[in-house]
C-alpha positions in Angstrom: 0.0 0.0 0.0 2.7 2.4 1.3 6.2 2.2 -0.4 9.1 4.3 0.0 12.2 5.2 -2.6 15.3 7.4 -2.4 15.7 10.0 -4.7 19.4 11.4 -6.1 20.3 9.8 -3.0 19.1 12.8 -0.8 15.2 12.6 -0.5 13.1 10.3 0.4 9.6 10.4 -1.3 6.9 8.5 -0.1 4.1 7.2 -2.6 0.6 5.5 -2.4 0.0 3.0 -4.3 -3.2 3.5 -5.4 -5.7 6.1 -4.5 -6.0 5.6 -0.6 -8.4 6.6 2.3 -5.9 6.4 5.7 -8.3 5.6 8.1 -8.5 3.1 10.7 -7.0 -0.3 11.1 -4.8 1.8 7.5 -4.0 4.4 10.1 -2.4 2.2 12.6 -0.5 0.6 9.9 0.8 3.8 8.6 2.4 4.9 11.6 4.0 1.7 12.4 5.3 1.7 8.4 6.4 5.5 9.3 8.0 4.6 12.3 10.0 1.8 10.8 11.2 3.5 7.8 14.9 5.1 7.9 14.9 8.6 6.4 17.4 9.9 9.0 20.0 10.1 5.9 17.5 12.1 3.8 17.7 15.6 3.4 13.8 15.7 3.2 10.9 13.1 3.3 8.5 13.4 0.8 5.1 12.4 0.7 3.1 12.5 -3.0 -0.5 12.6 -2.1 -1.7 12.2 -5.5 -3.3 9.0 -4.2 -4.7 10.5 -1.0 -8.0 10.6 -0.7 -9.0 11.1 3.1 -6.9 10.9 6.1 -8.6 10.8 9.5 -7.3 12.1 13.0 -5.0 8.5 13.4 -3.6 9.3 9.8 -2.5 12.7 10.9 -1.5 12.0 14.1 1.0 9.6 12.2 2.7 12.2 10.1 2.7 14.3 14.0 5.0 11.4 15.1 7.4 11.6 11.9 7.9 14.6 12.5 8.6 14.2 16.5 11.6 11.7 15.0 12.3 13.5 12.5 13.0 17.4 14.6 15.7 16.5 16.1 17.4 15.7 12.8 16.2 19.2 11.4 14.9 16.8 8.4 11.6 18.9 7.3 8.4 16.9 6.1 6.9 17.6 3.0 3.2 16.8 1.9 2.7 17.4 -1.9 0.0 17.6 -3.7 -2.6 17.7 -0.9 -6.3 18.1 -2.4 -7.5 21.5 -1.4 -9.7 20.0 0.8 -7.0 18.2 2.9 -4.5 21.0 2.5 -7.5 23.5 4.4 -7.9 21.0 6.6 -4.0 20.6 7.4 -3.7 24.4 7.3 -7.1 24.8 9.7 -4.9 22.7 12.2 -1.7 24.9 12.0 0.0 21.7 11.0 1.3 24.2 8.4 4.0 24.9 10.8 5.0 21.8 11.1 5.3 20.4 7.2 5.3 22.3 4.3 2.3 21.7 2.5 2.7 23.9 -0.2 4.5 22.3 -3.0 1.8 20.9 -5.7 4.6 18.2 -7.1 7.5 15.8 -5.8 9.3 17.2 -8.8 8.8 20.5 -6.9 9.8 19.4 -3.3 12.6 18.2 -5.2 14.1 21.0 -6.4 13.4 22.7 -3.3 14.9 20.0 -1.4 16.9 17.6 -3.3 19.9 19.4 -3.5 
């Protein structure tokens, strides 16, 4: 469902694999997937939300404890492509602070980034 690749060897962008709604038991999941993963030798982590389709409170609360690993590292989160939907939502949260959740494209994030 989840999968994870490093790009020019400095990002790491994570993908959906096909369009997803992260809720429950997928929620619990995530963050365990998240958790796991080893981005601490990425400049960035990327996540393409092309395939996103609804997150609930356990899905966000997931990307909160990323980026609780992730601080201390100084290694930003970024959300791309967030529908405008989610990205109001993220932004009526403040979680705007947090990630940046303003990049419409990985291809973006990674020039931003990925240098």
């Amino acid at each position: 469902m989840f999968k994870v690749e490093k790009v020019n060897g400095t990002c790491s962008v994570i993908k959906l694999k096909e369009p997803t709604r992260i809720t429950g038991e997928i929620s619990i999941g995530f963050r365990e997937w998240l958790l796991k993963q080893k981005f601490e030798q990425s400049k960035a982590v990327i996540f393409d939300a092309d395939n996103l389709i609804f997150i609930d409170s356990m899905g966000i609360a997931s990307f909160i404890a990323l980026y609780k690993k992730l601080s201390q590292s100084r290694i930003p989160i970024v959300l791309c492509g967030l529908s405008p939907d989610l990205k109001n939502l993220f932004m009526m949260l403040k979680l705007n602070t947090l990630f940046d959740i303003d990049c419409d494209s990985v291809s973006m994030a990674l020039e931003r980034f990925g240098r």
